[in-house]
C-alpha positions as CSV (number, residue, x, y, z in Angstrom):
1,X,93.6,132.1,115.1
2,X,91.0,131.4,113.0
3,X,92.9,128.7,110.8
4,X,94.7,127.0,113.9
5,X,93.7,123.6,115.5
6,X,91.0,124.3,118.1
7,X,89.1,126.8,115.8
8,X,88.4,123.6,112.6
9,X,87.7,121.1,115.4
10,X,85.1,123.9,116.8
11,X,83.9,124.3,113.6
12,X,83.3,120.5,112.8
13,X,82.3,119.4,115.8
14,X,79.3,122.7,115.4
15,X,78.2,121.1,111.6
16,X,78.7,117.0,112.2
17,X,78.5,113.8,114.7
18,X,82.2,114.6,115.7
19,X,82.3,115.6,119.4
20,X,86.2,114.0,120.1
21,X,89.1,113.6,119.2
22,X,88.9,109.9,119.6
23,X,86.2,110.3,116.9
24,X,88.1,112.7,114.5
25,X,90.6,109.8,114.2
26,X,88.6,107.2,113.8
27,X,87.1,109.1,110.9
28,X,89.9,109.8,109.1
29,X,91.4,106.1,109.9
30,X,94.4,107.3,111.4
31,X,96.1,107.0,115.3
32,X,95.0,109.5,118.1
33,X,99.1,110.4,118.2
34,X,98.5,111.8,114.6
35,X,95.3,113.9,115.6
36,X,97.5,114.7,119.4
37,X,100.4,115.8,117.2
38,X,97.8,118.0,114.9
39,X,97.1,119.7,117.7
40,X,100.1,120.6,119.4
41,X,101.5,121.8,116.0
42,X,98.3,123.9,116.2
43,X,97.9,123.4,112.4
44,X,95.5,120.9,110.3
45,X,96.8,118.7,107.3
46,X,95.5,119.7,104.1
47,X,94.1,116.1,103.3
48,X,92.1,116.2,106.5
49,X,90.3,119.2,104.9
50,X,90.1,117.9,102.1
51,X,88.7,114.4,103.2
52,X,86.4,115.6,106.3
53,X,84.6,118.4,103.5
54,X,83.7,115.7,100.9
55,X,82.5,113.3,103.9
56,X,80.4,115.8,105.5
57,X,79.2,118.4,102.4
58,X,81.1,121.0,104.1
59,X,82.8,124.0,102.2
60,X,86.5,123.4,102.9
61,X,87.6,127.2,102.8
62,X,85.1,127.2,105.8
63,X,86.0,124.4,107.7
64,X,89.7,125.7,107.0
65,X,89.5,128.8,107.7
66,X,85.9,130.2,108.6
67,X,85.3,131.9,106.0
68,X,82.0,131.7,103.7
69,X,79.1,129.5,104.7
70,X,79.4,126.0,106.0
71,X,77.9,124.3,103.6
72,X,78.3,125.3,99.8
73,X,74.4,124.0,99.0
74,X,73.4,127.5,101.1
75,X,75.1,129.5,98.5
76,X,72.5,128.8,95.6
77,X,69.1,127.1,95.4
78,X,69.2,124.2,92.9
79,X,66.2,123.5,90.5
80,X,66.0,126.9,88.5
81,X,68.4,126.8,85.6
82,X,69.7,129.9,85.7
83,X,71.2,128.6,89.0
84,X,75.0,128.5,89.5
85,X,77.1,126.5,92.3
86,X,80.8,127.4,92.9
87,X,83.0,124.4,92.8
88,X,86.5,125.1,95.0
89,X,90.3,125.0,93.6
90,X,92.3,123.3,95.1
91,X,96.2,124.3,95.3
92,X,97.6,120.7,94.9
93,X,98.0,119.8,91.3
94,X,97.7,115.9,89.9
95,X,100.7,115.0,88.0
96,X,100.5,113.5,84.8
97,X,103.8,111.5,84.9
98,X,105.5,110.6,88.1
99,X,104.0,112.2,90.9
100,X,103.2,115.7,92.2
101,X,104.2,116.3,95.9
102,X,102.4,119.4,95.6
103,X,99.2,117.8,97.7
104,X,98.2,121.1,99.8
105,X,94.0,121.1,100.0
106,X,94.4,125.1,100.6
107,X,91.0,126.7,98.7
108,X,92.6,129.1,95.8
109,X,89.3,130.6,94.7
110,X,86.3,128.9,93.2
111,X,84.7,128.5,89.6
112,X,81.4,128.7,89.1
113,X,78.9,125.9,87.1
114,X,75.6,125.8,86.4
115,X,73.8,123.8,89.2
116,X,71.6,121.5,86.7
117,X,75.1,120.4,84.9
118,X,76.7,119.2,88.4
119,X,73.7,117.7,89.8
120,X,73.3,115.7,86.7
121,X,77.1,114.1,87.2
122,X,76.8,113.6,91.2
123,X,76.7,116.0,94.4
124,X,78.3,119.6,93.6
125,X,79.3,119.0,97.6
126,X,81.8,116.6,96.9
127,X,83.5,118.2,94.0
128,X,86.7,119.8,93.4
129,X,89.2,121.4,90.7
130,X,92.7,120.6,90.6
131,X,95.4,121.3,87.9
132,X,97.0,118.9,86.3
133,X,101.3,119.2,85.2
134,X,102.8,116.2,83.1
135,X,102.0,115.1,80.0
136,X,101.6,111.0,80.3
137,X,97.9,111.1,79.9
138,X,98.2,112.8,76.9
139,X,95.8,113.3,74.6
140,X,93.1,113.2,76.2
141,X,94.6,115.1,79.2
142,X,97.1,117.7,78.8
143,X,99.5,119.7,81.2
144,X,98.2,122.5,82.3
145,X,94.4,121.0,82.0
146,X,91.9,122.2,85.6
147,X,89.8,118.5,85.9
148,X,86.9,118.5,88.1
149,X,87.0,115.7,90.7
150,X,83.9,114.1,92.5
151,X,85.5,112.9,96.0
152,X,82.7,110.6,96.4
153,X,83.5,108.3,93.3
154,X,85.9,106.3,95.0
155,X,84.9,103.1,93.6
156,X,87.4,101.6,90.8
157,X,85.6,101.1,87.5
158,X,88.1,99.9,85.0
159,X,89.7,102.1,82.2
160,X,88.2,104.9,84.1
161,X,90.2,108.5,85.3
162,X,90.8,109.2,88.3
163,X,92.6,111.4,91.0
164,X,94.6,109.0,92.6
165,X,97.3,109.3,96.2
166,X,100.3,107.0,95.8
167,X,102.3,107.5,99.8
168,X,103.0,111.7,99.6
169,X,102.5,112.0,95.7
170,X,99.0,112.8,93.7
171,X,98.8,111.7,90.2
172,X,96.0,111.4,87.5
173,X,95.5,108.2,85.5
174,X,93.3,105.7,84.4
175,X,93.3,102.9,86.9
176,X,92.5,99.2,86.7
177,X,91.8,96.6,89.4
178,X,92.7,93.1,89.1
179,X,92.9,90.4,91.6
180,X,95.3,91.6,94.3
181,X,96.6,94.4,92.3
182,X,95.4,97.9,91.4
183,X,97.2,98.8,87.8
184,X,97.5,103.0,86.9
185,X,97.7,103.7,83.0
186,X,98.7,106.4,81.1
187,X,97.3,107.0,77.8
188,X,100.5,108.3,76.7
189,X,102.6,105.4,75.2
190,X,106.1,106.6,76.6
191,X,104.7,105.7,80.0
192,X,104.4,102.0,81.2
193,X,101.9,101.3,83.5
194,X,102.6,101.6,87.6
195,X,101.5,98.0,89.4
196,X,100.7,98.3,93.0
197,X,100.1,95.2,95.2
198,X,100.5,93.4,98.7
199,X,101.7,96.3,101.0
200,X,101.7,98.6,98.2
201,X,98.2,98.7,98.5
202,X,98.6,100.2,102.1
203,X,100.0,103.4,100.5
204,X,97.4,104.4,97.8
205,X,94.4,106.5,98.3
206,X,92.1,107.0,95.5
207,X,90.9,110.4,95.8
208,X,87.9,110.2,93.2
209,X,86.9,110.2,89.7
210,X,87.7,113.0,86.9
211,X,84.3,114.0,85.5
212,X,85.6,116.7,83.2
213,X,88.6,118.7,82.0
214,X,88.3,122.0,80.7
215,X,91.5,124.0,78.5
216,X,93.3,127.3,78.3
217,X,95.3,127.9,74.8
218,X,98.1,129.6,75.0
């Protein structure tokens, strides 16, 4: 099937360095039993799409599934402004509170955004939407809020927003790193801020920076 194991490891080995599975594992930083296990189970963790598109520029929804092009830069031709990219939605949502265990990187559809206005705020490639439930970053983020995430942006600079991966939850806040420590805020005052350090550290993933947030009124 076209979504199963051997078909995405075709498909990435065809459009990057990858040629092993030794290799796939060392990419993603994990043990060959975890990409073994993948494969027996016939079935590819979400992250893994999620992490091995933003690496490589590749459009997850192909790499997932085959579908579409491989890479999303084919779809338009940047430099004329009446140029638009598609940017894809992801199904896992960022939780503005505790922690959303909703973290599946399946493709719902795809927004489209002028190219100039990406290009301008980093490489459309590594971008994603996700939708955000909770209301601890509050104002300036609100349930129900679609943020635009650049992947790449994985760097902490303080007070800023980001996507962040605490074990098997996702949540969105503004994160802070001291000395041994990585601190996650909320702007809403009913929340007191999460400190993670020695092992702690082990467990987080920060996923990348929020760029923008856009708002539906009901």
């Amino acid at each position: 099937m076209s979504n199963g194991f051997e078909a995405f490891f075709k498909r990435l080995c065809s459009e990057t360095e990858i040629k092993n599975q030794s290799q796939l594992a060392r990419i993603l930083d994990l043990g060959r039993a975890a990409v073994s296990l993948a494969k027996r189970k016939d079935s590819v963790p979400a992250r893994w799409i999620l992490d091995l598109s933003a690496q490589y520029g590749l459009n997850p929804l192909w790499l997932e599934k085959g579908k579409g092009l491989p890479r999303p830069e084919a779809v338009a031709t940047a430099g004329d402004e009446d140029d638009y990219m598609e940017v894809p939605k992801v199904r896992a949502r960022l939780c503005a509170g505790g922690g959303s265990f909703e973290t599946e990187g399946q493709v719902e559809g795809y927004y489209s955004f002028r190219s100039d206005w990406l290009q301008m705020r980093g490489n459309p490639v590594n971008m994603v939407l996700m939708e955000v439930i909770g209301n601890s970053m509050e104002p300036e983020i609100k349930e129900g809020d679609m943020v635009l995430i650049d992947e790449s942006r994985t760097d902490v600079l303080s007070g800023g927003i980001y996507a962040v991966g605490v074990e098997d939850t996702v949540m969105v806040k503004r994160v802070e790193r001291l000395p041994g420590t990585l601190v996650l805020r909320s702007d809403n005052v009913d929340y007191s801020p999460i400190h993670l350090s020695g092992d702690e550290l082990n467990n987080v993933r920060v996923i990348g920076k929020v760029l923008w947030a856009s708002r539906e009124y009901r």
